[in-house]
DOVOPA-868944 format. One record per residue: residue in one letter; y, x, z of N, C-alpha, C in turn. Coordinates in steps of 0.001 Angstrom, whole numbers. Last residue first. Layout:
REC; r; ny; nx; nz; cay; cax; caz; cy; cx; cz
REC; a; Y; X; Z; Y; X; Z; Y; X; Z
...
//
This chain:
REC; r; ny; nx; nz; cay; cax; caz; cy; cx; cz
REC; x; -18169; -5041; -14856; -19759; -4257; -15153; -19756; -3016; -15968
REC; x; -15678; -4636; -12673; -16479; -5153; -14208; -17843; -4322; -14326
REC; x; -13838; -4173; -10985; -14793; -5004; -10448; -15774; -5474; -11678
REC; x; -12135; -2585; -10521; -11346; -4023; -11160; -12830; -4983; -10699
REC; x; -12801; -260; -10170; -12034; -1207; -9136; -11968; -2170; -9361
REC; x; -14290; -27; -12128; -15098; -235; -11342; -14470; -386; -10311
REC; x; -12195; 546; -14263; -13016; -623; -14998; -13978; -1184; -13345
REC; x; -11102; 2718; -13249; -10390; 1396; -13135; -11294; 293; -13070
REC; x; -11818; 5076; -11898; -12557; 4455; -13131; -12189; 2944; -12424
REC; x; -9602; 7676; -10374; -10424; 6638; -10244; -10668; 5815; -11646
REC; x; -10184; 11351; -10941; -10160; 10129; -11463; -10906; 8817; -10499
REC; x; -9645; 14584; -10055; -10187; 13950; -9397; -9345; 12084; -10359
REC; x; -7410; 16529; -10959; -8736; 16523; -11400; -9825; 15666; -11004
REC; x; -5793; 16842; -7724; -5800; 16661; -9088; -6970; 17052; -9652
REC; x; -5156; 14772; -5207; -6513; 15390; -5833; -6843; 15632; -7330
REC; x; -3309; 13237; -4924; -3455; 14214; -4332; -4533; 14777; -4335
REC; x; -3101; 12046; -7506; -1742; 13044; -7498; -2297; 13880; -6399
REC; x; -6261; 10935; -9403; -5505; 11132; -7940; -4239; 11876; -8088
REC; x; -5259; 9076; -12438; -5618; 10532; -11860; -4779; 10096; -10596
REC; x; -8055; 6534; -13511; -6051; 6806; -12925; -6572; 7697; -12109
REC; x; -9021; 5537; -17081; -9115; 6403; -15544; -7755; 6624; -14962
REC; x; -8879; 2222; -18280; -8847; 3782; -18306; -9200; 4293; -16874
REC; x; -9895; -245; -18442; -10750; 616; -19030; -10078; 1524; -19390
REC; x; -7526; -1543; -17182; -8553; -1278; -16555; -9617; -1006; -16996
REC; x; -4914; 195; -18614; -5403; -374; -18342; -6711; -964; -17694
REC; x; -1764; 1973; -17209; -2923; 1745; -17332; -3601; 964; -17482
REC; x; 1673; 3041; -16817; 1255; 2381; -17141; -543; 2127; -17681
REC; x; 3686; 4859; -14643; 2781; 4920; -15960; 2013; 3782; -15942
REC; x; 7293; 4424; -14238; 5707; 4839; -13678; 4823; 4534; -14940
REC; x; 9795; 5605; -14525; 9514; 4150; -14737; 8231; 3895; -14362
REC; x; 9705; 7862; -11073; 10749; 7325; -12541; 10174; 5986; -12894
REC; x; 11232; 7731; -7925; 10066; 7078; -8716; 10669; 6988; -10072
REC; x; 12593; 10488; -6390; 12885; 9282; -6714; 11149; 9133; -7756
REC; x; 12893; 13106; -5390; 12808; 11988; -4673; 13085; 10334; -5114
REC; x; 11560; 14700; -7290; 13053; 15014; -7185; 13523; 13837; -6102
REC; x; 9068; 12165; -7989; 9543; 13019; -8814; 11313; 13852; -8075
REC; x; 6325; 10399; -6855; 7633; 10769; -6877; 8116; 12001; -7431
REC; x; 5119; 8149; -9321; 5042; 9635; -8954; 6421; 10234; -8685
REC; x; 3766; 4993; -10120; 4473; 5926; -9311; 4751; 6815; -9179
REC; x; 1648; 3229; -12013; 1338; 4580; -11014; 2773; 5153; -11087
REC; x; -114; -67; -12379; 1110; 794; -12639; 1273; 1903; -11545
REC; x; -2224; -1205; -14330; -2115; -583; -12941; -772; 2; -13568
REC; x; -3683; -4691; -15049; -3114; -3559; -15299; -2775; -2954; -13977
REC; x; -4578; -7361; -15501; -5626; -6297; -15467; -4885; -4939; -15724
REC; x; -3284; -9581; -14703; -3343; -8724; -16213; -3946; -7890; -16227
REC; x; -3656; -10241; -12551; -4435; -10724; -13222; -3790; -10762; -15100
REC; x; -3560; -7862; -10888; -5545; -8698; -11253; -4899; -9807; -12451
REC; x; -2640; -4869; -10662; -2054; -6497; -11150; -3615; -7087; -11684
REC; x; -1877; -2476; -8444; -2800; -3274; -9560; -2644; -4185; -9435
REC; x; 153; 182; -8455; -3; -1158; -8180; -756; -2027; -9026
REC; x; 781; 3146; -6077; 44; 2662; -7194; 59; 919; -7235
REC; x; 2687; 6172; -5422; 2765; 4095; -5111; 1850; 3930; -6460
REC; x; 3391; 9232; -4252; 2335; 8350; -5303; 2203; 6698; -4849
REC; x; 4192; 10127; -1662; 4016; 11145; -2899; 3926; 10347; -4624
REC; x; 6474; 8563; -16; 5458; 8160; -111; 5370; 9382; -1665
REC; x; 9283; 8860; 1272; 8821; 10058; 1084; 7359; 10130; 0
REC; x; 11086; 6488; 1467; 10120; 7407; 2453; 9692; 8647; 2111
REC; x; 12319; 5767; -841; 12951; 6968; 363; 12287; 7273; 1054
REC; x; 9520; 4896; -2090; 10396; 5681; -2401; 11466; 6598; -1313
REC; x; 9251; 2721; 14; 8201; 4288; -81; 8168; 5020; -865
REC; x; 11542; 610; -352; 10401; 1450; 884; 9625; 2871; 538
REC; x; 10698; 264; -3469; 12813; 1358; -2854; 12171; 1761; -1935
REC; x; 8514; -719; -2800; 8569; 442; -3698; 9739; 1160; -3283
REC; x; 9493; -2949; -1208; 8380; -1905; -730; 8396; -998; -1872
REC; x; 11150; -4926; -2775; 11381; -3786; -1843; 10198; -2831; -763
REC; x; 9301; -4460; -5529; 11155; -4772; -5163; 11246; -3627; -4238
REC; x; 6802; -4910; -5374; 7647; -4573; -6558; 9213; -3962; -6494
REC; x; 6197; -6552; -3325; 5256; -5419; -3432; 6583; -4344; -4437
REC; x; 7801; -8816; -3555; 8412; -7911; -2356; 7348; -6515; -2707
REC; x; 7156; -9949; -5807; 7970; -9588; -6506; 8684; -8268; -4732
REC; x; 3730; -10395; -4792; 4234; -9643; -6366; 5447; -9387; -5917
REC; x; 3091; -12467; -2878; 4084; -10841; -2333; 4490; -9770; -3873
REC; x; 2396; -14616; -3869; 3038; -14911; -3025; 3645; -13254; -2723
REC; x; 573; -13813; -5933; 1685; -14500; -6377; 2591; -14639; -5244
REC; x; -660; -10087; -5558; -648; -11255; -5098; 380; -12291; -5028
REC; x; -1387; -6963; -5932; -320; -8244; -6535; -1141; -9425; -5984
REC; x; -2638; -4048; -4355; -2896; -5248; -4824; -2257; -6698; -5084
REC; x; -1439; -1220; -3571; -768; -2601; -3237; -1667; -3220; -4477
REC; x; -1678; 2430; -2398; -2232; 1137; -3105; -1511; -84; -2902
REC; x; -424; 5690; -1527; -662; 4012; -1548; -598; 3267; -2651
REC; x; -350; 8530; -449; -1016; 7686; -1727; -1335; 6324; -1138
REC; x; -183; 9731; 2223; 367; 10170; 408; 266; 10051; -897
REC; x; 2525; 7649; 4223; 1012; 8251; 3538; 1381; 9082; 2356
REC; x; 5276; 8735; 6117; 4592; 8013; 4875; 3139; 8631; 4314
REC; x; 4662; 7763; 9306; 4830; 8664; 8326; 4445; 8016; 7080
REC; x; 2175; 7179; 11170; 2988; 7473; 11813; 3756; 8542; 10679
REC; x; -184; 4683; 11548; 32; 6260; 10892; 1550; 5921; 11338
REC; x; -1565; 3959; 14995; -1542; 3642; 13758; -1232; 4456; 12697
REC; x; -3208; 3769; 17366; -2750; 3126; 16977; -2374; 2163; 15533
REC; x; -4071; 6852; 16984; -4851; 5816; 17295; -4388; 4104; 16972
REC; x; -2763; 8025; 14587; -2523; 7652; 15659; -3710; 6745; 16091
REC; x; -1989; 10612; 11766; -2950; 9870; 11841; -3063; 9508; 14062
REC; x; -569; 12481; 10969; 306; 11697; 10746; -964; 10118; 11688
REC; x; -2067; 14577; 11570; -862; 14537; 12542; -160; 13076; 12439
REC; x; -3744; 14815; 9075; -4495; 14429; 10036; -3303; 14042; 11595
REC; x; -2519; 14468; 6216; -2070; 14920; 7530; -2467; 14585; 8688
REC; x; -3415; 12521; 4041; -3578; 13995; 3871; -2862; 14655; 4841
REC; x; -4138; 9217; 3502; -3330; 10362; 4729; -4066; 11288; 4955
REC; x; -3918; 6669; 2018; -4573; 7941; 2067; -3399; 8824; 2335
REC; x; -4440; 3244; 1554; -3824; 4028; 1743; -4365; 5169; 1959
REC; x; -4517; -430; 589; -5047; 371; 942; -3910; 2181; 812
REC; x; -2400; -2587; 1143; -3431; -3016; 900; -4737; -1245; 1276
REC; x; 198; -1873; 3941; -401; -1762; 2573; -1313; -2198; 2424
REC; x; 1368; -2763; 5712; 22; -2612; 5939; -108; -3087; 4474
REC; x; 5092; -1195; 7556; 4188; -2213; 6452; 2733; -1824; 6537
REC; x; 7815; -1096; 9173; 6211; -976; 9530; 5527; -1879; 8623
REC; x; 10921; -175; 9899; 10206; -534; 8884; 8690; -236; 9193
REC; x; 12913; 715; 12199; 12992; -605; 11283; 11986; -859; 10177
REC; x; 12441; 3169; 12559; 12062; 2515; 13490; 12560; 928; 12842
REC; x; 9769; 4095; 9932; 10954; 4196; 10551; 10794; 3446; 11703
REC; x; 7275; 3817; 9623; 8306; 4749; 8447; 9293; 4704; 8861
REC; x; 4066; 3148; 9809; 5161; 3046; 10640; 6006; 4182; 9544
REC; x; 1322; 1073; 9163; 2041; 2657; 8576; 3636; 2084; 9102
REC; x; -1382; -337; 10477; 56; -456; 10893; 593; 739; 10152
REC; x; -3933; -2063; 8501; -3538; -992; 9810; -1976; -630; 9315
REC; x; -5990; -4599; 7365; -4658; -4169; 8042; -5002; -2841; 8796
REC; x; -6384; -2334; 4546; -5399; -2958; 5477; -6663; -3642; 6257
REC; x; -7922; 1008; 4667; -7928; -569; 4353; -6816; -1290; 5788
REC; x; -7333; 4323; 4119; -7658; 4003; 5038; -7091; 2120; 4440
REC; x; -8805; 7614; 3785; -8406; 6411; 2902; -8631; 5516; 4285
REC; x; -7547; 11217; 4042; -8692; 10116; 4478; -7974; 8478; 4241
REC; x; -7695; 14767; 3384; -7763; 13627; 3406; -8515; 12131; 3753
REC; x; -9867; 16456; 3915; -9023; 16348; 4853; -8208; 15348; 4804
REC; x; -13610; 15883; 3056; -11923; 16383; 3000; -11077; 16013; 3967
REC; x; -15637; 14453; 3177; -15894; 16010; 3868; -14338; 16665; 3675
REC; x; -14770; 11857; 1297; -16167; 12480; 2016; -15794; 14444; 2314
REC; x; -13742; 11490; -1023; -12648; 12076; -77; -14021; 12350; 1420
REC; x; -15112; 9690; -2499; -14597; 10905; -2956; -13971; 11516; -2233
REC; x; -16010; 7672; -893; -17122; 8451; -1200; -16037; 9409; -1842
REC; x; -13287; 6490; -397; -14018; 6869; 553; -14762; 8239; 38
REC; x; -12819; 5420; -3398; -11773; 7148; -2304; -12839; 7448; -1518
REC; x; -14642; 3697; -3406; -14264; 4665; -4521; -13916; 5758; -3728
REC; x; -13860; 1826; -1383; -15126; 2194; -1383; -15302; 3484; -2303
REC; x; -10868; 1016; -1977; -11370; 1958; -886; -12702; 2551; -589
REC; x; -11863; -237; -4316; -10673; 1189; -4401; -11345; 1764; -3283
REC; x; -13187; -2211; -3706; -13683; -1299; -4854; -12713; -301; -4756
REC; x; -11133; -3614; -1895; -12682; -3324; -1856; -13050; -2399; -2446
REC; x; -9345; -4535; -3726; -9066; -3518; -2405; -10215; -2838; -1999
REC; x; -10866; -6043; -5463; -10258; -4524; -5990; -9884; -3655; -4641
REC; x; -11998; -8112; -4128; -12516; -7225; -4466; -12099; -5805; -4803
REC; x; -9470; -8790; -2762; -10080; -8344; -1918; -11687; -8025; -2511
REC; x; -8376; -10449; -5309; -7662; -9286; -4594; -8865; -8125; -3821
REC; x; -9978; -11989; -5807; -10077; -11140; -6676; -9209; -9733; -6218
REC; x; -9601; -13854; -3440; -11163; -12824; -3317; -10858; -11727; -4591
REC; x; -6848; -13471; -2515; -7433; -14179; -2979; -8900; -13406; -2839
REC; x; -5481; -12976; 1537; -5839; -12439; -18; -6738; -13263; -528
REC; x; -3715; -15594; 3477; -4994; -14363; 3592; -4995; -14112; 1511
REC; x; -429; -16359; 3294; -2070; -16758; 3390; -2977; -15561; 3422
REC; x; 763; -14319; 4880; 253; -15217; 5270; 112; -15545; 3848
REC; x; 2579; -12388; 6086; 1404; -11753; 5685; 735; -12528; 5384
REC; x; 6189; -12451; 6185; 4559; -13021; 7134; 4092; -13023; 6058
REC; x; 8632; -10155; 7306; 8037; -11149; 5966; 6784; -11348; 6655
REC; x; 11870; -9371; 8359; 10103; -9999; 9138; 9841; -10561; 7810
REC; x; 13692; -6771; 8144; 13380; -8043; 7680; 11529; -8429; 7954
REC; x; 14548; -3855; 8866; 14395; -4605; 9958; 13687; -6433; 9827
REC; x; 13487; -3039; 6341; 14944; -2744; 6289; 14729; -3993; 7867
REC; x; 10545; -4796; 6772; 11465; -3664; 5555; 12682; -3745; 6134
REC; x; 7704; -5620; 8420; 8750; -5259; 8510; 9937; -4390; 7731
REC; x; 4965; -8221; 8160; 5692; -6215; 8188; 7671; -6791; 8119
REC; x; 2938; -9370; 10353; 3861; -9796; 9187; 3831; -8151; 9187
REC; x; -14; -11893; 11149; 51; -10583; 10407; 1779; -10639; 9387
REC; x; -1008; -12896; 14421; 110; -13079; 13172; 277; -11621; 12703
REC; x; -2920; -12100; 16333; -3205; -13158; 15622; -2295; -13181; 14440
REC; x; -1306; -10386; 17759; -2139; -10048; 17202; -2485; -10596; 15979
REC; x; 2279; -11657; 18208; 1015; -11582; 18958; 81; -10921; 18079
REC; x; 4755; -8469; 19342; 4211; -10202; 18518; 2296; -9977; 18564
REC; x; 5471; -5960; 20039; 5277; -7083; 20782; 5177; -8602; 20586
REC; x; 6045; -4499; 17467; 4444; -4162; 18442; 4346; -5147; 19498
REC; x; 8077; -5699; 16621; 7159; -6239; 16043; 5879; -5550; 16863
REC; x; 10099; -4471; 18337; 9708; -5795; 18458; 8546; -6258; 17914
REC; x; 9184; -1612; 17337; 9594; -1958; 19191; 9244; -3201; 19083
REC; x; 10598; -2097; 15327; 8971; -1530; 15158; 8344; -1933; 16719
REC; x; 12835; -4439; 15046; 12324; -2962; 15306; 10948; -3320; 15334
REC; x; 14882; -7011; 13593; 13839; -6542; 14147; 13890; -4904; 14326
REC; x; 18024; -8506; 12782; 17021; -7661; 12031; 15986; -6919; 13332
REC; x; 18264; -12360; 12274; 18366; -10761; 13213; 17390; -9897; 12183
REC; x; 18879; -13660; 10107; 20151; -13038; 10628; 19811; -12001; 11798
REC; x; 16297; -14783; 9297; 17021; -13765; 8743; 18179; -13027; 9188
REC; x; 13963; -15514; 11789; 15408; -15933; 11084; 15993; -14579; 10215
REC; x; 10614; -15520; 10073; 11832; -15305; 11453; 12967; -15512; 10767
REC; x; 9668; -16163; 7632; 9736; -17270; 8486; 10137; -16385; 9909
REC; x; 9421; -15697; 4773; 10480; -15088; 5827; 10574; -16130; 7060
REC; x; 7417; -15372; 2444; 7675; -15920; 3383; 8155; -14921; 4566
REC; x; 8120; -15183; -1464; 7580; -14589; 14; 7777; -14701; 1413
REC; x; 6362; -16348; -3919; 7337; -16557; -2877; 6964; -15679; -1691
//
């Protein structure tokens, strides 16, 4: 389920949501407030863990750079989501604040309460955005599904399991080893 706890009949800005309090984690699609709420399971927040610890050390001395929720990716003036994890190959796109643009490789970790908005409408999201590559790991089938925008659209995406390797798009020749996001020996 995914929780819409502002009213549905207004639609928000990026403007409004920089003026809610700290303490409350929501995003924002097509002007729609969804709340960020309950916090991630731990199996989640190992794999987020193990991804971003992975990129990090591989993206060491590059121009690219991986970056863990929460932080704010702004895509319009109606839409501001905090992917699970992310990588911004445009040091311009990069704000003190926050990014400013679609990254060029995002992550989303499934979780029963945001599965079907991760799936739905944050993919159509960072499909018209521009987003290069949407990746999505499912804990608890142990599968990844990979994205690649193509002509501006996402075809059916590829399909992996967590004893294969998933090729960077923005580092070709460059593999993450599923088996050690997922968190297995």
């Amino acid at each position: 389920m995914n929780s819409i706890l502002k009213p549905l009949s207004t639609r928000y800005t990026v403007a409004d949501y920089m003026n809610w309090p700290d303490e409350e984690r929501w995003e924002l699609i097509d002007g729609v407030a969804y709340d960020m709420s309950p916090a991630p399971t731990i199996k989640h927040q190992t794999i987020t863990g193990g991804l971003y610890s992975i990129l990090r050390e591989k993206l060491k001395g590059k121009t690219c750079q991986p970056f863990i929720a929460p932080v704010d990716v702004v895509l319009s003036a109606v839409d501001v989501v905090q992917p699970d994890v992310i990588v911004v190959c445009d040091p311009a796109k990069i704000t003190e604040r926050n990014i400013q643009g679609p990254p060029d490789w995002v992550a989303e970790v499934l979780s029963p309460s945001t599965a079907r908005k991760d799936l739905r409408e944050k993919k159509a999201l960072f499909e018209r955005s521009g987003v290069k590559e949407y990746v999505v790991f499912d804990p608890l089938n142990g599968l990844v599904q990979r994205f690649v925008l193509t002509d501006g659209a996402y075809g059916p995406g590829q399909i992996l399991d967590m004893q294969e390797n998933l090729e960077l798009g923005f580092m070709p020749g460059e593999f993450l080893p599923l088996a050690e996001v997922f968190g297995l020996p």
